[in-house]
C-alpha positions in Angstrom: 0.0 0.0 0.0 1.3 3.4 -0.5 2.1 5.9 2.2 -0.1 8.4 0.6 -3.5 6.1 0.7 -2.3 5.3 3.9 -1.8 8.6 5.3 -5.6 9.0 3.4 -6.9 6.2 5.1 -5.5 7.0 8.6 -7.6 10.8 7.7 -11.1 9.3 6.4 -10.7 6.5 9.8 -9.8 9.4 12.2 -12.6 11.9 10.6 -15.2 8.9 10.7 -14.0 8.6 14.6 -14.6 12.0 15.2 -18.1 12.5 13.6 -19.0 9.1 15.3 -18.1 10.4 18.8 -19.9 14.0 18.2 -23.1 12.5 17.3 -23.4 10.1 20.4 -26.6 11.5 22.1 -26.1 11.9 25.9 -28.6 9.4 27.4 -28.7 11.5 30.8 -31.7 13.6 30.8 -31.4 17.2 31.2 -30.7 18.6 34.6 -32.6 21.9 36.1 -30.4 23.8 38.6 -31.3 23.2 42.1 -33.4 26.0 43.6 -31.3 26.8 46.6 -33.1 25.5 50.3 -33.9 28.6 52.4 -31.1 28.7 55.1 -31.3 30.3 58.5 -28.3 32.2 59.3 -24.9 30.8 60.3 -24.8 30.2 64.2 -23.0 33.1 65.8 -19.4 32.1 66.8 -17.0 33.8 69.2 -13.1 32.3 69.1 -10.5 33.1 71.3 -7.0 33.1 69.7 -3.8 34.4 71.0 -5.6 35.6 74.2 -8.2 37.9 71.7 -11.6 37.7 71.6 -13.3 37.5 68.0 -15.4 40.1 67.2 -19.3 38.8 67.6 -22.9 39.8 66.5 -25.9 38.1 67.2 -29.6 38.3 67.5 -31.6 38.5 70.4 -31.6 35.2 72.1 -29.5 33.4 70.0 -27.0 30.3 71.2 -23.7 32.0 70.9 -20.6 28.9 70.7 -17.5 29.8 71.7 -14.1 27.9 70.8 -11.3 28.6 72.8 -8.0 28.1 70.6 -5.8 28.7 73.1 -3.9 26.0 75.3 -5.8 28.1 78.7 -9.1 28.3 80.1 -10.9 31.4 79.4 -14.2 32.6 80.4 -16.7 35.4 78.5 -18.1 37.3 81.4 -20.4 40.2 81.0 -20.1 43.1 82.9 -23.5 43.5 83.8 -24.0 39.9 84.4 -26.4 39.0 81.6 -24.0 36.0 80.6 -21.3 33.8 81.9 -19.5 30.7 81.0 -16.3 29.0 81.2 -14.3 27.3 78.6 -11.5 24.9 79.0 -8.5 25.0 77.2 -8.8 23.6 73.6 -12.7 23.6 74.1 -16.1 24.6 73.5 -19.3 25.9 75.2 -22.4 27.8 74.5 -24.2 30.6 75.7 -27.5 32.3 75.3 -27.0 36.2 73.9 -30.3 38.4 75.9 -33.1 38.9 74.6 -32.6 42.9 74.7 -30.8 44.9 71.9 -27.6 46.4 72.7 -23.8 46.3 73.0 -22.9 44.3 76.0 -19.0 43.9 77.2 -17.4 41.4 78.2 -14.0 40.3 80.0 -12.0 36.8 80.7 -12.2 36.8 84.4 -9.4 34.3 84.5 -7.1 37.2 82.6 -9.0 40.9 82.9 -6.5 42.4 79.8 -9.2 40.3 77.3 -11.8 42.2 76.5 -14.6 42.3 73.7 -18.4 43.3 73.0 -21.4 41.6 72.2 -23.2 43.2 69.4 -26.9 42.1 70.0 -29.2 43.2 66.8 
C-alpha cells in the first residue's frame, strides 16, 4: 500500500471517529439547577485566639458557641451579668445572647487584659 493512501486512510478512519463520537446523544436527561433551600443564618461564633476575643454579633436570644483556641481556660463574662460561662483550654461551650438589643462587654475573668463586645441586633 502506498504511504499516501495510507496517510488517506489514517484521515477518512480518524474523521469517521470524530463524527462518530460528536453525534453520540447523551442518554442522561437534562438537569434543572437546584433551587437553593432557604437557610437560616450561620450560628454566631465567638473564638478566642492568641488571648483575643473575636469580634461577635448576634440576634436576640441566640445560642452563641465559643471555641477557645488557646492551650488556657478562658471565660466570657459580661459586665452586667447578663451572661457567663467558662471554657476549657482547647474547648467549647455555648451561651445564650439576651433577649434585649444592645452592646454588651465582656471580659475573661481568668485574665481581665481580654476584653470584647457583644453586638446584640
Amino acid at each position: 500500500m502506498s504511504t499516501r493512501l495510507t496517510a488517506s486512510l489514517v484521515v477518512c478512519v480518524a474523521s469517521a471517529a470524530f463524527t462518530a463520537a460528536a453525534l453520540i446523544v447523551n442518554p442522561e436527561p437534562a438537569r434543572t439547577p437546584a433551587v437553593a433551600a432557604a437557610t437560616s443564618p450561620a450560628a454566631p461564633r465567638l473564638a478566642i485566639q492568641d488571648f483575643a476575643f473575636s469580634a461577635i454579633t448576634a440576634s436576640p436570644g441566640a445560642t452563641v458557641t465559643v471555641d477557645n483556641l488557646d492551650g488556657e481556660p478562658h471565660t466570657v463574662t459580661a459586665a452586667d451579668g447578663s451572661f457567663s460561662q467558662g471554657i476549657d483550654a482547647g474547648g467549647s461551650a455555648s451561651f445564650t445572647a439576651p433577649s434585649t438589643p444592645g452592646t454588651y462587654s465582656f471580659i475573661c475573668e481568668i485574665h481581665p487584659s481580654m476584653r470584647g463586645q457583644l453586638v446584640v441586633a
